[in-house]
N, CA, C and O atoms as a GROMACS GRO file, in nm:
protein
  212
    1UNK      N    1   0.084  -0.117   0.000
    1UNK     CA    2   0.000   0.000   0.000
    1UNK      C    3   0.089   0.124   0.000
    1UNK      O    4   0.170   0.126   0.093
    2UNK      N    5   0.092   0.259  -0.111
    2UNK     CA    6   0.123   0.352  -0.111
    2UNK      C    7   0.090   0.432   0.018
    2UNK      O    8   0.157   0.447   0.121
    3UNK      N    9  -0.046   0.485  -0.020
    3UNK     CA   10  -0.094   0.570   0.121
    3UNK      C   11  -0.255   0.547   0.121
    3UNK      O   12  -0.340   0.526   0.035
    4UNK      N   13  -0.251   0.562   0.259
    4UNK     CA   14  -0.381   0.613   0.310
    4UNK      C   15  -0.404   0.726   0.349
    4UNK      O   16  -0.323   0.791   0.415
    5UNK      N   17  -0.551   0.780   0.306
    5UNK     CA   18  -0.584   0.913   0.408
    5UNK      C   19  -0.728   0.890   0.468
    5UNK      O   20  -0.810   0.820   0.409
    6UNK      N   21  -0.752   0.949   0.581
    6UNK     CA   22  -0.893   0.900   0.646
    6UNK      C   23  -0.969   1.022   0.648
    6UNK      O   24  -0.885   1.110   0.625
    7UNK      N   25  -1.050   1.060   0.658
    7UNK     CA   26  -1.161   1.214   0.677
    7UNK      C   27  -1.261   1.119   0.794
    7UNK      O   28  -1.290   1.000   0.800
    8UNK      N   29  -1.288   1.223   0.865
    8UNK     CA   30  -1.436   1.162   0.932
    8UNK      C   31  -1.514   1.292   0.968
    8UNK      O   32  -1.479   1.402   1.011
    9UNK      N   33  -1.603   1.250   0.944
    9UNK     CA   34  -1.737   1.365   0.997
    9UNK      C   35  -1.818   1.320   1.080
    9UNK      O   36  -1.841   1.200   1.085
   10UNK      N   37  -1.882   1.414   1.168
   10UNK     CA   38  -2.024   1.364   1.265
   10UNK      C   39  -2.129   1.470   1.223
   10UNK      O   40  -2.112   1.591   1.204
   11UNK      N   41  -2.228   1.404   1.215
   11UNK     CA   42  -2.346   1.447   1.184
   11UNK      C   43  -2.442   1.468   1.288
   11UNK      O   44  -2.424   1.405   1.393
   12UNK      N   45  -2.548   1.551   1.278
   12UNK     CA   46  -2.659   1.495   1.411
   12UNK      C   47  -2.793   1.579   1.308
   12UNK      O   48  -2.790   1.688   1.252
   13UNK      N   49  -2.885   1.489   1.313
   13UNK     CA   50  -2.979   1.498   1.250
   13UNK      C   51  -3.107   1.428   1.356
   13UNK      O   52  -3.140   1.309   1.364
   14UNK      N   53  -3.165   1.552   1.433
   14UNK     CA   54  -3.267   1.528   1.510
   14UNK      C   55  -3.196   1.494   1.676
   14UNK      O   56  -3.152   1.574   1.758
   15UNK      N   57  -3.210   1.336   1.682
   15UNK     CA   58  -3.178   1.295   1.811
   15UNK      C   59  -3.050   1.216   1.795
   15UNK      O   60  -2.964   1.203   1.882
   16UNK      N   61  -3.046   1.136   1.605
   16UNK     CA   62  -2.934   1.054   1.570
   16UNK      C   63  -2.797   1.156   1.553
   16UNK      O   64  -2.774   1.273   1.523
   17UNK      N   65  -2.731   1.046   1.587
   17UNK     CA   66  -2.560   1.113   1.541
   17UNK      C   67  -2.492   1.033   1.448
   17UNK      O   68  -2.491   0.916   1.487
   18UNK      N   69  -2.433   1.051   1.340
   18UNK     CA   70  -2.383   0.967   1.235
   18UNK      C   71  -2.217   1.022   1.210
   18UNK      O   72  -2.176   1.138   1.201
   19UNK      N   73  -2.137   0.887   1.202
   19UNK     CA   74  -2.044   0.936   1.206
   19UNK      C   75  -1.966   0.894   1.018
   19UNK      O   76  -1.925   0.783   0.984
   20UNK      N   77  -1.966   1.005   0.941
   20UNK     CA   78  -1.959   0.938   0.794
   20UNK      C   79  -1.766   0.887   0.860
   20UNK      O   80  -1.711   0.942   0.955
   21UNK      N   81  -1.705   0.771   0.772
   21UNK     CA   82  -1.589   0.776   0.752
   21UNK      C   83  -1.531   0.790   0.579
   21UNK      O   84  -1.587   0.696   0.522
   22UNK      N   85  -1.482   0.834   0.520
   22UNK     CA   86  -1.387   0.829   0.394
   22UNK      C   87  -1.248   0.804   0.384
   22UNK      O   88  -1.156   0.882   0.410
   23UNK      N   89  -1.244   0.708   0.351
   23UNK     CA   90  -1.078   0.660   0.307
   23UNK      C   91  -1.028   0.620   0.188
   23UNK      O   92  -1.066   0.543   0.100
   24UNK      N   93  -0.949   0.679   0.202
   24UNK     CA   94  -0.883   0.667   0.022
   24UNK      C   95  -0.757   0.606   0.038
   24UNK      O   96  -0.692   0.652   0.132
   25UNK      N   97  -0.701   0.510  -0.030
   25UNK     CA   98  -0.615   0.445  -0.055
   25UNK      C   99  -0.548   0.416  -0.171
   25UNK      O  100  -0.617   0.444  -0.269
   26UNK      N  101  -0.462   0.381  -0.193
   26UNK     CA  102  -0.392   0.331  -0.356
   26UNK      C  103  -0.318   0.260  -0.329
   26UNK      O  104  -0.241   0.299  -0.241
   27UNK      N  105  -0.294   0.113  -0.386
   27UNK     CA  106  -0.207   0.035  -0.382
   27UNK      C  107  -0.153   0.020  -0.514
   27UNK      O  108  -0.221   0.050  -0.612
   28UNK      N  109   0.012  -0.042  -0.525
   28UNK     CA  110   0.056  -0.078  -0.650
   28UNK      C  111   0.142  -0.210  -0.632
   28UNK      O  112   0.194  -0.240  -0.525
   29UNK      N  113   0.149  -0.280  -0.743
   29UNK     CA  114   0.216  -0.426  -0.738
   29UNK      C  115   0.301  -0.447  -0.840
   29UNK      O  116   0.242  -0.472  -0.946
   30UNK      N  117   0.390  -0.447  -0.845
   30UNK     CA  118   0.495  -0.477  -0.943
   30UNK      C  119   0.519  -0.622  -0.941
   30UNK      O  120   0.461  -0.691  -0.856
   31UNK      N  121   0.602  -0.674  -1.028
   31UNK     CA  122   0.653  -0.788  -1.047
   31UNK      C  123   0.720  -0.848  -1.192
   31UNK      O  124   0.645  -0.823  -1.286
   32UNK      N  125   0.806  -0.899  -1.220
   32UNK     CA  126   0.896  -0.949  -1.308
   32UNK      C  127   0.889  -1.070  -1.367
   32UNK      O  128   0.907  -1.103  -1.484
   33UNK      N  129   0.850  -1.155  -1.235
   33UNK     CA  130   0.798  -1.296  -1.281
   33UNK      C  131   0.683  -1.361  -1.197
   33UNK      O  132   0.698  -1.319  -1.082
   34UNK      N  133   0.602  -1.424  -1.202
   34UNK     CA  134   0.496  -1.424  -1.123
   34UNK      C  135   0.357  -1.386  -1.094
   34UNK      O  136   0.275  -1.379  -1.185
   35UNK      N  137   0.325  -1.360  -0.963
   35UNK     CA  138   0.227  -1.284  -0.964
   35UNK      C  139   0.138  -1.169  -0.862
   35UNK      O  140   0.107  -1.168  -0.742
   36UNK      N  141   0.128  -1.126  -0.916
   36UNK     CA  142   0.136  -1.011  -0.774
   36UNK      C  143  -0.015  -0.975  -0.749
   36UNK      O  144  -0.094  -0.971  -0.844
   37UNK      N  145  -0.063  -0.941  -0.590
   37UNK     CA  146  -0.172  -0.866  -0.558
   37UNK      C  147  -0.171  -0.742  -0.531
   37UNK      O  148  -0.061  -0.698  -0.497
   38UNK      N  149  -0.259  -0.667  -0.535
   38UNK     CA  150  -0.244  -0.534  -0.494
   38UNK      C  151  -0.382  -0.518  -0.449
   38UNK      O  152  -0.470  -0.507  -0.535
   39UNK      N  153  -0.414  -0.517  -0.316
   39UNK     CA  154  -0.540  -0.482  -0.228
   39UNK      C  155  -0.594  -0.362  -0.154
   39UNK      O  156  -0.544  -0.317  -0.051
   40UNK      N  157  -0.695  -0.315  -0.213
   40UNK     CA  158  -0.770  -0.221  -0.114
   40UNK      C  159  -0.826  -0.271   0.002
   40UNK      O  160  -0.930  -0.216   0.036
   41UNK      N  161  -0.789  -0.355   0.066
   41UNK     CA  162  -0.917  -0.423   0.195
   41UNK      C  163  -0.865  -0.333   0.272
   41UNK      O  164  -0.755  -0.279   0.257
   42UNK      N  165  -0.984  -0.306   0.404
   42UNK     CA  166  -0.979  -0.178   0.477
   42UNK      C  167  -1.024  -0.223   0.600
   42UNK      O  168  -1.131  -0.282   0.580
   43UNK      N  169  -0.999  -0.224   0.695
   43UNK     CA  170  -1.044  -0.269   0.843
   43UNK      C  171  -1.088  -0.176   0.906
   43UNK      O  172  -1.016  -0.077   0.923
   44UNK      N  173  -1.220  -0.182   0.958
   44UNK     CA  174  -1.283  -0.057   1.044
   44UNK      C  175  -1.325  -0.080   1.143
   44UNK      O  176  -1.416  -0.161   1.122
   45UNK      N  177  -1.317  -0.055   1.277
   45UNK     CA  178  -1.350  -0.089   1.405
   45UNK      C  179  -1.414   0.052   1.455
   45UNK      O  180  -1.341   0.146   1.486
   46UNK      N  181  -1.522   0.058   1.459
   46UNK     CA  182  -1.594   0.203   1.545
   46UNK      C  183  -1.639   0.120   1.694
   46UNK      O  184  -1.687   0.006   1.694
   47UNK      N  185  -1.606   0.217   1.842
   47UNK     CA  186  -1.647   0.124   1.948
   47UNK      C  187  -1.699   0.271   1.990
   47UNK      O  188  -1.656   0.378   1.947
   48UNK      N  189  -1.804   0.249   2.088
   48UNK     CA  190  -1.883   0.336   2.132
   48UNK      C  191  -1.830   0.400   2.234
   48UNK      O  192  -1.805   0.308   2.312
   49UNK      N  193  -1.785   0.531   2.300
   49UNK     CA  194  -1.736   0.581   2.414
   49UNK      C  195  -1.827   0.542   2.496
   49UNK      O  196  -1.948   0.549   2.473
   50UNK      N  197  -1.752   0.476   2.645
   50UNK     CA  198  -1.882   0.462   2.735
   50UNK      C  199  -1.869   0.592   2.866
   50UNK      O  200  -1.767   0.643   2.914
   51UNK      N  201  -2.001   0.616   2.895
   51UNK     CA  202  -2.031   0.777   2.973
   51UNK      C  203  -2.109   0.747   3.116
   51UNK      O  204  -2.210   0.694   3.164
   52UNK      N  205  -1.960   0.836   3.155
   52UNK     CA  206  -1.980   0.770   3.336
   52UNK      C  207  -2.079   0.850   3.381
   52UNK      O  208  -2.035   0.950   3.323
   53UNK      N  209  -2.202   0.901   3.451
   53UNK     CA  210  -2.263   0.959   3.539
   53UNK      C  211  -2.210   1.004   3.642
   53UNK      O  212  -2.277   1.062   3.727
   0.00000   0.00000   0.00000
């Protein structure tokens, strides 16, 4: 993988809150003999803050 870049936004529309994510990536694969992959897969883990009283 060349690079990544991430953006995130929060939204609130009424009572909901939405959190958009955007990620952009580019991968490149060279090779001479063989065979090569070059993958966008992206792993996203959002966990909820928990709120003490």
């Amino acid at each position: 993988m060349i690079h990544t870049r991430v953006k995130s936004y929060k939204y609130r529309v009424g009572k909901n809150h939405y959190l958009v994510l955007q990620i952009f990536q580019s991968a490149v694969a060279h090779t001479r003999q063989g065979n090569a992959l070059a993958s966008n897969a992206v792993n996203v883990k959002i966990a909820k803050k928990t709120t003490r009283r």
